[in-house]
ROFI-558843 format. One record per residue (C-alpha): residue in three letters; x, y negated, z negated; residue number from 1. Coordinates in steps of 0.25 Angstrom, whole numbers, plus 5000, padded with zeros to 4 digits. Example, Ala and Ser with C-alpha at 12.3 -4.5 7.8 and 13.67 -1.06 7.14 Angstrom:
BEGIN
NODE   residuo      x      y      z   num
NODE       Ala   5049   5018   4969     1
NODE       Ser   5055   5004   4971     2
***
This chain:
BEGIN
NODE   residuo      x      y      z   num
NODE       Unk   5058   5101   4961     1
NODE       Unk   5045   5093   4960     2
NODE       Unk   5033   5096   4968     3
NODE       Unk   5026   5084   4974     4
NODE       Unk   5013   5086   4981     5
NODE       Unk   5014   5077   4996     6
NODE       Unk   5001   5073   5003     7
NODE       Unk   4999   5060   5013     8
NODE       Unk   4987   5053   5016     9
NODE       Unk   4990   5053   5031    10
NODE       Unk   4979   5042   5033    11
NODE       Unk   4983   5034   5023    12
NODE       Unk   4988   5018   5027    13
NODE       Unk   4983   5018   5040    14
NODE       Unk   4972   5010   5038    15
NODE       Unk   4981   4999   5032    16
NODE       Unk   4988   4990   5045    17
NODE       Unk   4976   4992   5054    18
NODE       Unk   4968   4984   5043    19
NODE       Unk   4956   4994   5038    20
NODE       Unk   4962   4994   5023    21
NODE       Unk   4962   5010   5019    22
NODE       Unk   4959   5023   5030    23
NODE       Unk   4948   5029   5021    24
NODE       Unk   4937   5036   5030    25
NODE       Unk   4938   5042   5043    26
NODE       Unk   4931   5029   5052    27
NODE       Unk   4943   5022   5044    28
NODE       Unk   4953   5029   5047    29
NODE       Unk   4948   5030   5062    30
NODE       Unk   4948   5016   5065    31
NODE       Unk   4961   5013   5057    32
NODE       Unk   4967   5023   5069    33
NODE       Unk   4960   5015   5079    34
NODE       Unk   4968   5002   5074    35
NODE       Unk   4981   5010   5077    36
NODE       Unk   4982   5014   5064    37
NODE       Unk   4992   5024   5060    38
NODE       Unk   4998   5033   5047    39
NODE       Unk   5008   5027   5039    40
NODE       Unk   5006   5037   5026    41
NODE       Unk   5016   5048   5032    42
NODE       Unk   5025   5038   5034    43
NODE       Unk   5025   5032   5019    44
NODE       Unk   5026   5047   5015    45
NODE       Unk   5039   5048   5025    46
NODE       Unk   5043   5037   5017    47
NODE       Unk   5044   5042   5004    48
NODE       Unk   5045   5058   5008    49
NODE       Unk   5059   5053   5015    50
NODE       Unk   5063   5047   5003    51
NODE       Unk   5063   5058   4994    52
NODE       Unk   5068   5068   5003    53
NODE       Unk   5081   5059   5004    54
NODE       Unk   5081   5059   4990    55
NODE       Unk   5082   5075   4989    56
NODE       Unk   5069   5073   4981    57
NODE       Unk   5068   5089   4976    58
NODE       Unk   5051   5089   4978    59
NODE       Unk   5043   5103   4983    60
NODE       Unk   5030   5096   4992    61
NODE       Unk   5016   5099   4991    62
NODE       Unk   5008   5095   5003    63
NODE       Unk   5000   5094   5016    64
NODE       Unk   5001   5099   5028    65
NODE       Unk   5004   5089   5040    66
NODE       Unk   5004   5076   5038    67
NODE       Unk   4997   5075   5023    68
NODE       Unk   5010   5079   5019    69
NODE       Unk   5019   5091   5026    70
NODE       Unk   5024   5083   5039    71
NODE       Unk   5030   5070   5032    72
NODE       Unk   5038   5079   5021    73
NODE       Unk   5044   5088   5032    74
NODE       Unk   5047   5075   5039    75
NODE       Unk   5055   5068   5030    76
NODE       Unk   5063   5084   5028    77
NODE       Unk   5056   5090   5016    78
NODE       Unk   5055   5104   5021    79
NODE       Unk   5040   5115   5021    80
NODE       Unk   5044   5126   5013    81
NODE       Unk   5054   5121   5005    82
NODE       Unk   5050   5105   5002    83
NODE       Unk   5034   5108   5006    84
NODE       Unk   5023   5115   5003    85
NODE       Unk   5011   5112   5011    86
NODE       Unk   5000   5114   5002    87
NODE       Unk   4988   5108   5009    88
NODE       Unk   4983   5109   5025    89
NODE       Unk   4977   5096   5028    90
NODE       Unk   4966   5096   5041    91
NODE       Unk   4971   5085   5053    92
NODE       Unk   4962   5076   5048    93
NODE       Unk   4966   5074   5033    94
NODE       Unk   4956   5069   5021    95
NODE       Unk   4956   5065   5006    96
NODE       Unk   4952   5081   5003    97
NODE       Unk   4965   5086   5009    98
NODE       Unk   4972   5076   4997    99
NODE       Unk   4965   5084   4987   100
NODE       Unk   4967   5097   4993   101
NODE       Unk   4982   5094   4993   102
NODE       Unk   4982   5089   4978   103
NODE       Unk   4975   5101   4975   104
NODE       Unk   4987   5109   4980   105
NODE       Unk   4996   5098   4972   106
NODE       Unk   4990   5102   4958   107
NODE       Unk   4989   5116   4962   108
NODE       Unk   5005   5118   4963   109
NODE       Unk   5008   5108   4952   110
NODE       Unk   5013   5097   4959   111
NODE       Unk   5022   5088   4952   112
NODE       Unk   5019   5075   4960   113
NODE       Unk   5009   5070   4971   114
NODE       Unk   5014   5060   4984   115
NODE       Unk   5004   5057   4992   116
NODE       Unk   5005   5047   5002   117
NODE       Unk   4991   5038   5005   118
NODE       Unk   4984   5027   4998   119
NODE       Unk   4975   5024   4985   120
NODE       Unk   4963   5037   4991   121
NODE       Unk   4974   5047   4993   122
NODE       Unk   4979   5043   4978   123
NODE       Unk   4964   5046   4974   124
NODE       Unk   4961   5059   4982   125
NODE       Unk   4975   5065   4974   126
NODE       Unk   4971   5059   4961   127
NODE       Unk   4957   5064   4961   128
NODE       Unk   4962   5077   4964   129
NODE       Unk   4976   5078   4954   130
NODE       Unk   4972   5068   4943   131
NODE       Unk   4982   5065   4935   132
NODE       Unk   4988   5078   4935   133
NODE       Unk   4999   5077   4946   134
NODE       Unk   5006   5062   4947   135
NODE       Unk   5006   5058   4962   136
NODE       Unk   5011   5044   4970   137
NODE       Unk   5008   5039   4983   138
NODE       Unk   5016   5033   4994   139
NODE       Unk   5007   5021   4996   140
NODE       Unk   5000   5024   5011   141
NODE       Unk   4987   5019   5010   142
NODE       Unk   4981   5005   5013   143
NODE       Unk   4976   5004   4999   144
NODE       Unk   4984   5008   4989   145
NODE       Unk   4979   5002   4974   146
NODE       Unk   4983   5015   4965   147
NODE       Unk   4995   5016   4957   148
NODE       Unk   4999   5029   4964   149
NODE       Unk   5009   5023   4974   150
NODE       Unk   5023   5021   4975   151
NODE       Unk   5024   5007   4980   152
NODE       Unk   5030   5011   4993   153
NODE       Unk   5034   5024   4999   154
NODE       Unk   5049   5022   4994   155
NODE       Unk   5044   5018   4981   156
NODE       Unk   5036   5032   4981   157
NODE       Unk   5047   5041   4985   158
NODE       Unk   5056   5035   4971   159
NODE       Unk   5044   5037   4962   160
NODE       Unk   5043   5052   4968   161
NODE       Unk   5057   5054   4966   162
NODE       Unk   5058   5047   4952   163
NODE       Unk   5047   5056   4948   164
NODE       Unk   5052   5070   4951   165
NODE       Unk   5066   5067   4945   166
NODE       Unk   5059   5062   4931   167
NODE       Unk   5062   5047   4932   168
NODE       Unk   5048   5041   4933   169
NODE       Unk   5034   5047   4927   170
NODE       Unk   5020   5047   4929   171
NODE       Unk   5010   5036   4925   172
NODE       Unk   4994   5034   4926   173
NODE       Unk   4991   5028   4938   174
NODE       Unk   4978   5022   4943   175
NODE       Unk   4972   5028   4956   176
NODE       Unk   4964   5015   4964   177
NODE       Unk   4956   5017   4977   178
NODE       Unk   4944   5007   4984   179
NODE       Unk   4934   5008   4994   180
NODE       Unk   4941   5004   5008   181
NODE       Unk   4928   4999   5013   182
NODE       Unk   4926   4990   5002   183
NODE       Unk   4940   4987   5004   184
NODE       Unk   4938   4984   5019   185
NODE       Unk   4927   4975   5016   186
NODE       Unk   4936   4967   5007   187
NODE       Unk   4933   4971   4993   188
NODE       Unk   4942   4979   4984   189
NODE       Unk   4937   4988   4974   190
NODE       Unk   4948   4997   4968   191
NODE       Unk   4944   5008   4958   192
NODE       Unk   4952   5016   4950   193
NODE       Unk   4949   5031   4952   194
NODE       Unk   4959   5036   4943   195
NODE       Unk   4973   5038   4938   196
NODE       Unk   4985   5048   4943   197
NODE       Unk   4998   5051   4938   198
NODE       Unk   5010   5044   4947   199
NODE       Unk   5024   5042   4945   200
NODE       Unk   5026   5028   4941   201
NODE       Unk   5038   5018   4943   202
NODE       Unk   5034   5002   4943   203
NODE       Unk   5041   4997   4955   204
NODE       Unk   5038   5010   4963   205
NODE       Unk   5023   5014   4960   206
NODE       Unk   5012   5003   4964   207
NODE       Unk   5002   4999   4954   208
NODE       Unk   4987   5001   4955   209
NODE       Unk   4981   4987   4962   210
NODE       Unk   4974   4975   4951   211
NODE       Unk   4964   4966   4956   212
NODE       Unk   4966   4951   4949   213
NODE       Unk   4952   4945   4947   214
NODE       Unk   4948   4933   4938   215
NODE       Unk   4947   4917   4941   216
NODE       Unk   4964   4915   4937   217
NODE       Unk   4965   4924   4951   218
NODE       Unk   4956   4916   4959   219
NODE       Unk   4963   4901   4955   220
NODE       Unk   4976   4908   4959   221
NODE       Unk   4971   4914   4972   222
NODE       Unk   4966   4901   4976   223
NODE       Unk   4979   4893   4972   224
NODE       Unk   4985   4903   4978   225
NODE       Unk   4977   4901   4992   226
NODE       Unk   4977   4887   4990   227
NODE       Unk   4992   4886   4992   228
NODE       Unk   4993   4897   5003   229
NODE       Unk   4983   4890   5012   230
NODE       Unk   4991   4876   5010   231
NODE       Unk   5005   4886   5013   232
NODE       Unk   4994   4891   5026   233
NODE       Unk   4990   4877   5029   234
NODE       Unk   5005   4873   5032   235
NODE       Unk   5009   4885   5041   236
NODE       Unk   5001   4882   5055   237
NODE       Unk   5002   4891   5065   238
NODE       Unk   5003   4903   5055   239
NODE       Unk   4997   4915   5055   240
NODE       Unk   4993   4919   5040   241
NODE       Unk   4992   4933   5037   242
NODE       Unk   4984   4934   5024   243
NODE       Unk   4984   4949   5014   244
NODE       Unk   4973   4954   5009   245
NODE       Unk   4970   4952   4994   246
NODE       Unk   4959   4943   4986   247
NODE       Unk   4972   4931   4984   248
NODE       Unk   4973   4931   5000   249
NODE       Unk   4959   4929   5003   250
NODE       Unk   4958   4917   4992   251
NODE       Unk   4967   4911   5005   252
NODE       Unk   4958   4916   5013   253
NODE       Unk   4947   4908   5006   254
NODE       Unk   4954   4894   5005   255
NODE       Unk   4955   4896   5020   256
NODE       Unk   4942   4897   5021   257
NODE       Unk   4941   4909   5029   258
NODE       Unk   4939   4924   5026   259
NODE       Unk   4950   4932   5021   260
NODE       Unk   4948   4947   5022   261
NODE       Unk   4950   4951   5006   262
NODE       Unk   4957   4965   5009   263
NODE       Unk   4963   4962   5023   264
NODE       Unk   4972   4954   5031   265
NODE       Unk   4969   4941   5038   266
NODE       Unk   4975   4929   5047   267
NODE       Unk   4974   4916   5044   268
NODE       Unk   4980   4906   5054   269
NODE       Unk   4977   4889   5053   270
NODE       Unk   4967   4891   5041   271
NODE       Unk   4960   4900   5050   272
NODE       Unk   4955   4917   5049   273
NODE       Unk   4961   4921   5064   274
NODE       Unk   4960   4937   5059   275
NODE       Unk   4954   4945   5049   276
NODE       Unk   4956   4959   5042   277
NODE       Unk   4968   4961   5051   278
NODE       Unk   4976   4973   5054   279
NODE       Unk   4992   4975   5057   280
NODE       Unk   4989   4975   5072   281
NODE       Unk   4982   4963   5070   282
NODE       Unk   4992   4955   5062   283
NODE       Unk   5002   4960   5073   284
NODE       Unk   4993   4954   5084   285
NODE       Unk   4991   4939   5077   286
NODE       Unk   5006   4938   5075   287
NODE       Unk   5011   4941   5088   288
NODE       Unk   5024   4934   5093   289
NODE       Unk   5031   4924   5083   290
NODE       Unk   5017   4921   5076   291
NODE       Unk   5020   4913   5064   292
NODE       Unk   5013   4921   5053   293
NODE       Unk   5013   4921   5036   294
NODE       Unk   5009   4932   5027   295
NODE       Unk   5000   4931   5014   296
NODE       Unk   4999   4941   5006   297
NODE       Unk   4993   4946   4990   298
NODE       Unk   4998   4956   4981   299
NODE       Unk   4992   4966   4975   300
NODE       Unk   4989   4966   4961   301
NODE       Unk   4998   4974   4951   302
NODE       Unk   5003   4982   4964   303
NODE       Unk   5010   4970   4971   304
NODE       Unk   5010   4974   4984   305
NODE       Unk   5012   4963   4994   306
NODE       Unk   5012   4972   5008   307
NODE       Unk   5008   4987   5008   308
NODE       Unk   4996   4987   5001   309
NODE       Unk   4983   4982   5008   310
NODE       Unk   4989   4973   5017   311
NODE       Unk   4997   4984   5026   312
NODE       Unk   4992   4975   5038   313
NODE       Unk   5003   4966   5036   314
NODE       Unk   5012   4976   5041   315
NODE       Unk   5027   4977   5042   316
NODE       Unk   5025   4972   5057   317
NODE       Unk   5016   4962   5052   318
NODE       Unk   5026   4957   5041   319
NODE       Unk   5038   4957   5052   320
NODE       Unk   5031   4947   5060   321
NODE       Unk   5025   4939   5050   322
NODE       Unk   5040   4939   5044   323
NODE       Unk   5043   4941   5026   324
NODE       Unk   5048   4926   5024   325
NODE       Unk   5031   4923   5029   326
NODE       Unk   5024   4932   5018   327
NODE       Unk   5018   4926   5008   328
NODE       Unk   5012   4932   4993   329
NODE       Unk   5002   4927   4986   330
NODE       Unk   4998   4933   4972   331
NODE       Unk   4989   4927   4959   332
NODE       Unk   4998   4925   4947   333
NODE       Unk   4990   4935   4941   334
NODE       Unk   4991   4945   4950   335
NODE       Unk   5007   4943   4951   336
NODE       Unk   5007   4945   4935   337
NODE       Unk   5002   4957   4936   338
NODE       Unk   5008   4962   4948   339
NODE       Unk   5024   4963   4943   340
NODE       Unk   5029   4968   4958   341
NODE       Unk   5025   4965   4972   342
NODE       Unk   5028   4975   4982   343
NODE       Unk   5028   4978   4998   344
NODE       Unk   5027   4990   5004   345
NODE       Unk   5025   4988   5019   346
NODE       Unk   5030   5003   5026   347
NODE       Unk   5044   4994   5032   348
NODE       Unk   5055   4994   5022   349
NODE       Unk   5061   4981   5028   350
NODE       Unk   5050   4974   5028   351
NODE       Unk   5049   4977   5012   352
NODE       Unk   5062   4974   5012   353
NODE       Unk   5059   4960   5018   354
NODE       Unk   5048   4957   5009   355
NODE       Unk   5055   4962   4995   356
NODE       Unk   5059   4953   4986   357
NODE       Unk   5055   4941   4979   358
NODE       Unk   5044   4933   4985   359
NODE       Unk   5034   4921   4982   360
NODE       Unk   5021   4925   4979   361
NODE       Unk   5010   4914   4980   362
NODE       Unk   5004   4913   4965   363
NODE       Unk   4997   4900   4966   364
NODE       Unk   4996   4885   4971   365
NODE       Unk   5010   4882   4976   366
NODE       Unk   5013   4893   4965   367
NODE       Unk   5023   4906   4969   368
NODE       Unk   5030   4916   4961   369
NODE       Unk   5042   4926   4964   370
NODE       Unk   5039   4938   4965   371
NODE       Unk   5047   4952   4968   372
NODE       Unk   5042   4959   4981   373
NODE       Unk   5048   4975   4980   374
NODE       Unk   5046   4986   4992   375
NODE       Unk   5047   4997   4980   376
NODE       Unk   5056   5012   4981   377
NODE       Unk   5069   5003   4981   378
NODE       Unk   5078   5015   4978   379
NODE       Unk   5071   5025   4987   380
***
């Protein structure tokens, strides 16, 4: 039997459809409740938790009480006493230093493996505590998620899990990646690499860390790329034009002529800004009844997530209204060479459903490319 050490990050995501791009800080994390925001991380766990407890996984737990760990695994029917041990006592109000108490605890009673459940901080309060003595993988929860820690989606992270305790995948070196929200929220991304953990590591279920493409080849194709999506905008009147974050939307952005938010999610309609930096409840609003509406999205370098990561705006509701046969993806060649998988990961299994399989991807001026869109943990 294996003993995996179980913590959640219960803040972690909620910053992401109400638009404020990560819920690090106490003011953050305020306002983001004011915008209605709510917890998705137990819900991700739930996910993954079910899945191994319907595949008999045998696994002894380590992990927190309430909601950092204890009440989603007695949810999904892992039992206290037999299945859990509840190693650490959390306060009400939960912080980065009950993460490194718990880990703590994990090293301390020789945990095989730790799951945890939050974005790219959590991965970097465990890894500053365990190192690379204890491999650990996350179920991707957090807004920002640019280390290679994660399974790709929480189906994905349960087959990883399972593969690993019955001896079919091993560990590699993974690098652990963080920023600064507020410079994130001001537009500008600075990732830095704080260090490296051991993860259990299969290619089409654990992410890769994010690449940033720079270089004069990158800006001709960004603005062949805008070129030909403001002729394709120029042709749809009437439409509202729901433009991704990434530097290759905002080069659309600019051959507008108007000011795309860099990190965030905007509306374009008749060649003209009508909102800015939006949220999901805003995107809800501007659609409305029958509202003609296209989506245009990036990818993220070497990860190639297309929905999921960054953009959790553009939610399920979102993407139901706006309708799959309206999305469209646009991508530098280079980047797609270097990027051999696109995925979506969006919290509604149908709606990955709908967006799987092959797609164009915008790579240049009247230039596309077929490309594979997966939702990961196939045979979870």
């Amino acid at each position: 039997m294996a003993t995996l050490g179980f913590l959640i990050n219960p803040i972690a995501g909620m910053g992401g459809r109400v638009g404020l791009k990560g819920t690090d800080g106490e003011d953050i994390l305020k306002k983001a409740k004011e915008l209605g925001a709510e917890p998705v991380a137990h819900i991700r766990a739930h996910e993954t938790l079910r899945i191994l407890f319907d595949m008999n996984a045998e696994i002894r737990w380590l992990t927190c009480s309430g909601k950092m760990g204890e009440d989603v695994l007695k949810n999904v029917g892992f039992k206290e006493g037999e299945d859990i041990q509840v190693v650490h006592q959390p306060p009400d109000v939960t912080s980065s230093e009950d993460t490194k108490s718990v880990c703590n605890k994990f090293k301390e009673l020789n945990a095989d493996l730790i799951l945890f459940c939050g974005g790219d901080g959590t991965a970097r309060d465990i890894s500053s505590v365990i190192g690379k003595d204890i491999p650990l993988i996350g179920i991707p929860a957090g807004v920002k998620m640019f280390s290679a820690v994660f399974g790709v989606n929480p189906r994905a992270t349960a087959e990883v899990i399972f593969g690993f305790i019955n001896g079919t995948y091993t560990t590699s070196e993974a690098e652990i990646m963080d920023i600064d929200e507020e410079d994130y929220r001001r537009g500008e991304l600075h990732a830095k690499l704080f260090g490296y953990a051991l993860t259990p590591y299969e290619s089409t279920l654990v992410q890769s860390s994010k690449s940033v493409y720079e270089g004069m080849d990158e800006e001709s194709a960004k603005e062949e790329i805008a070129r030909y999506v403001v002729e394709l905008m120029e042709e749809e009147k009437d439409t509202l034009f729901i433009l991704g974050a990434g530097s290759t939307i905002e080069r659309i952005g600019k051959e507008l002529g108007i000011e795309k938010t860099l990190l965030g999610v905007d509306v374009v309609k008749d060649g003209k800004l009508i909102a800015k930096d939006v949220n999901e409840q805003k995107l809800l609003e501007l659609l409305g009844e029958g509202e003609r509406a296209s989506i245009i999205v990036g990818v993220i370098g070497s990860q190639g997530f297309v929905f999921g990561r960054g953009n959790q705006q553009i939610s399920p509701e979102v993407l139901k209204k706006v309708g799959v046969e309206n999305i469209r993806i646009a991508a530098t060649p280079n980047k797609m060479a270097q990027t051999p998988r696109l995925w979506i990961d969006t919290d509604d299994r149908e709606i990955d459903e709908m967006l799987s399989g092959h797609k164009k991807v915008i790579t240049g001026y009247h230039e596309m490319r077929m490309v594979k869109v997966e939702m990961g943990g196939e045979n979870a």
